[in-house]
C-alpha positions as CSV (number, residue, x, y, z in Angstrom):
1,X,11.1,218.0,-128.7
2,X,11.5,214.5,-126.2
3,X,12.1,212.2,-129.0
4,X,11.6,209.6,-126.4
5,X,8.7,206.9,-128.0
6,X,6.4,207.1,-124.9
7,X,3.3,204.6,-125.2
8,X,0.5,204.9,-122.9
9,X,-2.3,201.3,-122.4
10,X,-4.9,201.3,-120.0
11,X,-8.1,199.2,-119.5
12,X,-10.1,202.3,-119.5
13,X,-13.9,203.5,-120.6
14,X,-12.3,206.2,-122.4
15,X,-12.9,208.6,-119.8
16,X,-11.3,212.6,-119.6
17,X,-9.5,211.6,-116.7
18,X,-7.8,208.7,-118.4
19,X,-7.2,211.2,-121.7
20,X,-5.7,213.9,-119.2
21,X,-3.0,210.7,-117.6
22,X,-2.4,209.5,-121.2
23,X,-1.4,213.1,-122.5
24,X,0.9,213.6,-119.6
25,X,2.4,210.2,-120.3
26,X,3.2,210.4,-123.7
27,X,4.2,214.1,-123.1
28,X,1.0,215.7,-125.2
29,X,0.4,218.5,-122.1
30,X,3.8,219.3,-122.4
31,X,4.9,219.9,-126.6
32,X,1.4,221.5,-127.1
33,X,2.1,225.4,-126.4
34,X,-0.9,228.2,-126.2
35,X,-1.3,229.2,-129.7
36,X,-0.3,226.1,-131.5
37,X,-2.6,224.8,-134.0
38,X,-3.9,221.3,-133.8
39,X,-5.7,219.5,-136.0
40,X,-7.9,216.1,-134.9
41,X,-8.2,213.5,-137.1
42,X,-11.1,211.4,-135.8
43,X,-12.5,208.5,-137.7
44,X,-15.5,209.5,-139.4
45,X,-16.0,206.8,-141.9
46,X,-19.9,206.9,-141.4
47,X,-22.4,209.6,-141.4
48,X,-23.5,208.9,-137.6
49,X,-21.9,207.2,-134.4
50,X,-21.3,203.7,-134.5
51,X,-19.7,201.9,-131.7
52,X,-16.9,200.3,-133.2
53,X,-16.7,201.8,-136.4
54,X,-16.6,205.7,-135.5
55,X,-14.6,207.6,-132.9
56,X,-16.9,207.9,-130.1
57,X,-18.3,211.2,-129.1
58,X,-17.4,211.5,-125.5
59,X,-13.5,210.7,-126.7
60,X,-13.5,213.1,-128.8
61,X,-15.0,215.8,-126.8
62,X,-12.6,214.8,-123.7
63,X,-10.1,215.7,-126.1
64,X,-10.9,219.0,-127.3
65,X,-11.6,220.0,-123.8
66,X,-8.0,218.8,-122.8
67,X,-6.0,220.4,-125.7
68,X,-8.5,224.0,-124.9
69,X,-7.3,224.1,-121.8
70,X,-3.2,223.7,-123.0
71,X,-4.3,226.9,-125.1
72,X,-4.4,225.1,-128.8
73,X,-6.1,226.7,-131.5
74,X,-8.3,223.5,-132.7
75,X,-9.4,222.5,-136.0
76,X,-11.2,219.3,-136.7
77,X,-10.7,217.9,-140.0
78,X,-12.4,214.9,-142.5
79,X,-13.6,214.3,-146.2
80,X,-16.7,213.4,-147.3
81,X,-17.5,209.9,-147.7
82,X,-15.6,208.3,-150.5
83,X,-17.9,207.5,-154.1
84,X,-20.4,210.2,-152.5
85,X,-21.3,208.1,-150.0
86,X,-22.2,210.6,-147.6
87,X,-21.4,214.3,-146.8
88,X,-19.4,214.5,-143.6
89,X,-21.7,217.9,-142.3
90,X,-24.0,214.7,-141.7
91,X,-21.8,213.0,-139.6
92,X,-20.4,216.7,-137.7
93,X,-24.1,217.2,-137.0
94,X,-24.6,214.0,-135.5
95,X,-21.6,213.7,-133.2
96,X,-22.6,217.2,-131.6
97,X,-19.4,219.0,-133.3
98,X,-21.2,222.5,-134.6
99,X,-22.2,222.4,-130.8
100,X,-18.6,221.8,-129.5
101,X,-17.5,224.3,-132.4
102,X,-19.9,227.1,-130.6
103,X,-19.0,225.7,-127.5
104,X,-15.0,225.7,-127.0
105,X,-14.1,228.2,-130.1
106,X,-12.9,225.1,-132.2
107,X,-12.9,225.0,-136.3
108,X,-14.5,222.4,-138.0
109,X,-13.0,221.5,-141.7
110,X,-14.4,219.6,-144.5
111,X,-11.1,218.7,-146.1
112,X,-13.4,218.2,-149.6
113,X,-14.9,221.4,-149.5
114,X,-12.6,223.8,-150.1
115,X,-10.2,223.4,-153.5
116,X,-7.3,225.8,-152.9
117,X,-6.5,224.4,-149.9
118,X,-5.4,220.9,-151.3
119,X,-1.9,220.4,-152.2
120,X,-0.5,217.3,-154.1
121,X,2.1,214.6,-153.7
122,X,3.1,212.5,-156.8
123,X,2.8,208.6,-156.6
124,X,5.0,206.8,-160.1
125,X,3.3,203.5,-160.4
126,X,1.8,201.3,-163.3
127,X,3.9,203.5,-165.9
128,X,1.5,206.7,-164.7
129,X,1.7,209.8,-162.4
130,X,-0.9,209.9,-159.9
131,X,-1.4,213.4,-158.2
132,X,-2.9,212.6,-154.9
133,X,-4.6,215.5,-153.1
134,X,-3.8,216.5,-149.2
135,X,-5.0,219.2,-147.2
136,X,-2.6,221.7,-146.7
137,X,-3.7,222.3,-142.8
138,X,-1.7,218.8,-142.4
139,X,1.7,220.5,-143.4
140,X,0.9,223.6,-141.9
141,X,-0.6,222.7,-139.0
142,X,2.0,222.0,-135.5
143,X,0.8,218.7,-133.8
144,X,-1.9,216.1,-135.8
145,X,-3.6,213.7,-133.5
146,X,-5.0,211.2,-135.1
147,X,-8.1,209.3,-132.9
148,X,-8.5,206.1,-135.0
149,X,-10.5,202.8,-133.8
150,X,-9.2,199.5,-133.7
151,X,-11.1,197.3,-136.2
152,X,-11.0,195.0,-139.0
153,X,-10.6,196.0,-142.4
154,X,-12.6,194.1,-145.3
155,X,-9.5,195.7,-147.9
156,X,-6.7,196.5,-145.9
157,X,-6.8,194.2,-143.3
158,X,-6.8,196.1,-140.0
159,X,-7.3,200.2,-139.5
160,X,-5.1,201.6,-137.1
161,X,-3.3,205.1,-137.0
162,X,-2.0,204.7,-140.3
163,X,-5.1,203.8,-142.6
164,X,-6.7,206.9,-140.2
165,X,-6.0,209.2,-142.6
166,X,-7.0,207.9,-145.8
167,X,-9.9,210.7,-145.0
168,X,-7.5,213.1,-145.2
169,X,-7.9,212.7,-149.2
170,X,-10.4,214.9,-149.5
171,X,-11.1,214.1,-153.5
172,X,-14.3,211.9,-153.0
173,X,-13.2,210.0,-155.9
174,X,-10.3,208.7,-154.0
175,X,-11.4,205.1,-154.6
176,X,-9.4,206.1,-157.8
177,X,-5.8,205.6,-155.8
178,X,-6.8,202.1,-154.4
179,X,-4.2,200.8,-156.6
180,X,-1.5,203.2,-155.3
181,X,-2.7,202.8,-151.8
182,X,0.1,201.6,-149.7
183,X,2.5,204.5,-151.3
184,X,-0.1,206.8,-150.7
185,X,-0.9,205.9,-147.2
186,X,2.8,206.0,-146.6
187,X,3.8,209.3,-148.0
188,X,0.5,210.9,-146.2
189,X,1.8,209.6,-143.1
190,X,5.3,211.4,-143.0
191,X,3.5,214.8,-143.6
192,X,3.4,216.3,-140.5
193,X,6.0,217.4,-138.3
194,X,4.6,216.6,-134.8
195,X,2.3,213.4,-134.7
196,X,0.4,211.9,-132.2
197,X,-2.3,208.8,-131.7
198,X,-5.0,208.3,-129.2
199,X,-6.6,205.2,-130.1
200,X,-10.1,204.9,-129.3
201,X,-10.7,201.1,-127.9
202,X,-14.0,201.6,-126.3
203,X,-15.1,199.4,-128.8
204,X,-13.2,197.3,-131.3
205,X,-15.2,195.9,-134.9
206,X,-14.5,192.4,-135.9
207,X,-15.3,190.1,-138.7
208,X,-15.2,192.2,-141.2
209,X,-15.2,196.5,-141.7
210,X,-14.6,199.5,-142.5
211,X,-18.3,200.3,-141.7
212,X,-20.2,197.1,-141.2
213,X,-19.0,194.3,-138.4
214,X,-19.8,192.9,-134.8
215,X,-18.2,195.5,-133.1
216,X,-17.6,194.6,-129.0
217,X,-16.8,196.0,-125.9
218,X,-12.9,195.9,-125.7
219,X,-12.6,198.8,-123.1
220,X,-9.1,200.0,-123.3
221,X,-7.2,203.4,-124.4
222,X,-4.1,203.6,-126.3
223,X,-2.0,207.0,-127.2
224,X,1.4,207.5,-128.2
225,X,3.7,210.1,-129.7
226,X,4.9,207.5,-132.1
227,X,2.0,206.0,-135.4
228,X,4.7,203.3,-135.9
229,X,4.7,202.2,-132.3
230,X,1.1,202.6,-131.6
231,X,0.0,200.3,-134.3
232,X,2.6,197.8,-133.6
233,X,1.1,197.5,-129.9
234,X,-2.3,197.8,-131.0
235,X,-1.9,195.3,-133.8
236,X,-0.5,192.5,-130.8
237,X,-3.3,193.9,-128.8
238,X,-6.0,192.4,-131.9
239,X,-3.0,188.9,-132.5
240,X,-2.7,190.4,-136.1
241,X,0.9,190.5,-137.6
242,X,1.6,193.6,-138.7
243,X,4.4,192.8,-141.2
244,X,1.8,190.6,-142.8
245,X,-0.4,194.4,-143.6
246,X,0.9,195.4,-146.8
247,X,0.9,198.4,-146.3
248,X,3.0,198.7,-143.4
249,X,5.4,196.8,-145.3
250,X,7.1,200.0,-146.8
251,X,7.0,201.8,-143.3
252,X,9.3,198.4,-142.2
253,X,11.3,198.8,-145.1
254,X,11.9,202.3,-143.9
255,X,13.0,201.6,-141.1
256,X,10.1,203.5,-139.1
257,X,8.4,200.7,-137.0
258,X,10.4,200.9,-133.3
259,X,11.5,197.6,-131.9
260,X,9.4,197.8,-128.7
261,X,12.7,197.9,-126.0
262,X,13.1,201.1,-127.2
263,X,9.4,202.1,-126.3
264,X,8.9,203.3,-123.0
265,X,5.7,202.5,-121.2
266,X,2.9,203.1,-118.5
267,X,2.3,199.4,-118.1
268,X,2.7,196.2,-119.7
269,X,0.2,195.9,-122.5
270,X,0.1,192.1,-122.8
271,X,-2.9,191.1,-120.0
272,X,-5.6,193.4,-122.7
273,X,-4.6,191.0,-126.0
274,X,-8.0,189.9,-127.2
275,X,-8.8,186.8,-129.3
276,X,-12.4,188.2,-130.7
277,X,-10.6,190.1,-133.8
278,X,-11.0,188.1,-136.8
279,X,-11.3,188.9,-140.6
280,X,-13.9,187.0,-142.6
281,X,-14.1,188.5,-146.5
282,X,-17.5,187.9,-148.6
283,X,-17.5,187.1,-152.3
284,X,-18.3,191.1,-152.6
285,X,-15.1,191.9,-150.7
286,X,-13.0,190.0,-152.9
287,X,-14.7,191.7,-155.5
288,X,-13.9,195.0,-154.6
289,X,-9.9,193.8,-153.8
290,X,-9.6,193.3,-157.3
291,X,-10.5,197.1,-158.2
292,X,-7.0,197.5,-155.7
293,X,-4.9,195.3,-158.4
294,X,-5.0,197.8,-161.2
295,X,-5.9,201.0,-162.5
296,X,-7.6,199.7,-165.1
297,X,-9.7,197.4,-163.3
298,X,-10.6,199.7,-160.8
299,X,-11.8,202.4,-163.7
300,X,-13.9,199.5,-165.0
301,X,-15.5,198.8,-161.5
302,X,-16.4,202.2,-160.6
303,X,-16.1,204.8,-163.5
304,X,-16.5,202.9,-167.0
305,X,-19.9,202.5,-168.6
306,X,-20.5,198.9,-166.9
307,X,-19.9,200.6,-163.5
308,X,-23.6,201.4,-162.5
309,X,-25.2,197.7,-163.6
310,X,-22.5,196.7,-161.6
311,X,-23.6,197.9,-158.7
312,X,-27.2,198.0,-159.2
313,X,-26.6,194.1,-159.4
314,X,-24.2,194.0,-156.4
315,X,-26.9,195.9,-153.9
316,X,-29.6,193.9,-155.2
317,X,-28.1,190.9,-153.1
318,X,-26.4,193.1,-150.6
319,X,-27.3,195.8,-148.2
320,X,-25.5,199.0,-148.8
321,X,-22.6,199.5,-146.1
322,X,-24.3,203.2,-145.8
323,X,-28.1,202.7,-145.8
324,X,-29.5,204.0,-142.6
């Protein structure tokens, strides 16, 4: 394998033909051999398409289409909605992927469904050993494309490549393992052997996120062969400091975030920086960050005795982030 760290930026409506110029850049057409099994990672955080806060249909689709005709077995994989939010056959129904399934010979996976498949990784934290599940089609499969969106995060800040596959913990309880979050996030992300990012910046969500925001038009595609280098870009592309994200903070200590001379690519990135992202927490936001401080606290938020008052109250002055 090139390990040359190839990033591809366009202003672009997201279009096949752009997908097709960014897998030649970043070398996509070229490591994907007939046979190889690829798994897609879209973002699926909500149980229907929304602009800015979902992969978009037509993205995804392109990309399927593409990696059929390199001769890739495809699987498409995602969890069900964390706290039983919402069972991600809803959301495969509505973005047409039981069609595309039938259509192009693909596999779709609900990462949740299917217990022998998971496999575990062991986080030591807060004097306890937390067994976080996986899917084993991550280890086992030969390339993972992630296709995240570039948005605001009400908890983690911003969602890039990285905070992608937090739905690749298919435990719907995984709202248990906020407090272990950046060491989970990390060791998630150094699970499979051949990675690869096409950020989908049709739209971008602002203000506030994972699932509720102003998303905008931002109009511009971003893929790499590198996470580390793609989220850098992207983060510069939204003016947000990634060292500040905590947890990319272990992926710097790692020694895994490029400087960007060593990144070779298509065009200069700067001229599509946009000034719209912003992050504006609620008292319910700050809230919720406090279940990420502690085990204990987040047990008491979400699984004690107190936990359904709780949010019977919250959602009496709030509108549920899943509600229609």
């Amino acid at each position: 394998m090139d390990k040359t760290i190839k990033l591809f930026i366009k202003k672009s409506a997201c279009t096949q033909a752009d997908l097709a110029e960014a897998f030649d850049w970043i070398r996509l057409n070229r490591e994907v051999k007939p046979g190889d099994l690829v798994l897609l990672k879209p973002n699926l955080t909500y149980p229907k398409y929304k602009p800015g806060v979902t992969t978009s249909p037509p993205v995804l689709e392109a990309t399927i289409k593409l990696l059929r005709d390199l001769g890739a077995k495809i699987v498409v994989g995602e969890s069900d909605g964390g706290y039983n939010s919402y069972e991600v056959k809803d959301a495969y129904h509505d973005f047409g992927l039981y069609e595309l399934e039938r259509r192009y010979g693909i596999k779709i996976v609900n990462f949740s469904a299917d217990k022998t498949s998971w496999r575990y990784l062991t986080i030591n934290k807060y004097a306890k050993q937390f067994q976080v599940e996986y899917p084993a089609l991550l280890e086992e499969c030969d390339h993972f494309i992630t296709l995240p969106v570039p948005k605001v995060h009400a908890m983690t800040g911003i969602s890039l490549s990285y905070k992608n596959q937090w739905g690749c913990v298919p435990n719907t309880m995984r709202l248990r393992y906020h407090p272990i979050f950046n060491e989970a996030i990390f060791a998630i992300n150094q699970i499979p052997k051949s990675k690869f990012t096409i950020i989908d910046g049709a739209y971008g969500l602002t203000r506030s996120g994972p699932m509720v925001g102003d998303a905008f038009n931002l109009g511009w595609l971003l893929a790499a062969n590198n996470f580390e280098a793609a989220d850098l870009v992207a983060s510069r592309l939204m003016k947000v400091e990634l060292r500040r994200i905590t947890h990319y903070r272990k992926v710097f200590k790692a020694g895994l975030v490029p400087d960007l001379a060593m990144v070779l690519f298509n065009q200069d990135y700067r001229p599509l920086i946009s000034d719209r992202f912003y992050l504006k927490r609620d008292i319910w936001n700050y809230l919720a960050l406090a279940a990420w401080l502690h085990p204990t606290i987040n047990h008491f938020f979400y699984e004690s005795c107190a936990a359904d008052l709780l949010h019977k109250i919250m959602y009496t002055f709030r509108k549920r982030p899943i509600s229609d």
